[in-house]
C-alpha positions, 0 to 999 in steps of 0.5 A: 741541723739547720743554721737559723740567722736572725736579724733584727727584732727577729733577734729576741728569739735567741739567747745572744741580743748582742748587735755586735754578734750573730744571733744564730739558732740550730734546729733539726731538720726533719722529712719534708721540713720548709722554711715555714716549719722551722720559722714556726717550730722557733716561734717567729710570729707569721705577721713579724716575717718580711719577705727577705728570706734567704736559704744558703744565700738565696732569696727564697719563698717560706714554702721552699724545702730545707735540708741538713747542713743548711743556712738560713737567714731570716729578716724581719718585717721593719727590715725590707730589702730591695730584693723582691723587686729584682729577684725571683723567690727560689721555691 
């Protein structure tokens, strides 16, 4: 299983809207998923993702490979960082 946490509008994909509680999903990791796969398998709209995506708190690319037991943490759109700009996306 993979820990989704989502942020912002991106929040509505879970049953707890509550800003003051983690909005966290858990989803099964197969053969060769990425970070695209499980955004998709969750149903976040591609036009709704910003680009700060983190994998076991690295900013990481969409294309990036995920495994069982990791972290991910997902920023939408309307929620830009600063991190493109000073860091390099893990792939």
């Amino acid at each position: 299983m993979i820990e989704v946490h989502l942020y912002g509008k991106l929040r509505r994909f879970t049953d707890n809207q509550d800003p003051s509680r983690d909005s966290i999903i858990t989803a099964p990791v197969r053969d060769g998923d990425s970070i695209e796969s499980i955004v998709q398998r969750i149903g976040i709209p591609p036009e709704e993702l910003g680009n700060n995506i983190f994998l076991n708190g690295k900013y990481s690319a969409l294309k990036r490979k995920v495994s069982d037991g990791d972290r991910l943490g997902i920023f939408p759109d309307d929620m830009q960082l600063l991190y493109k700009w000073y860091f390099h996306k893990a792939s």
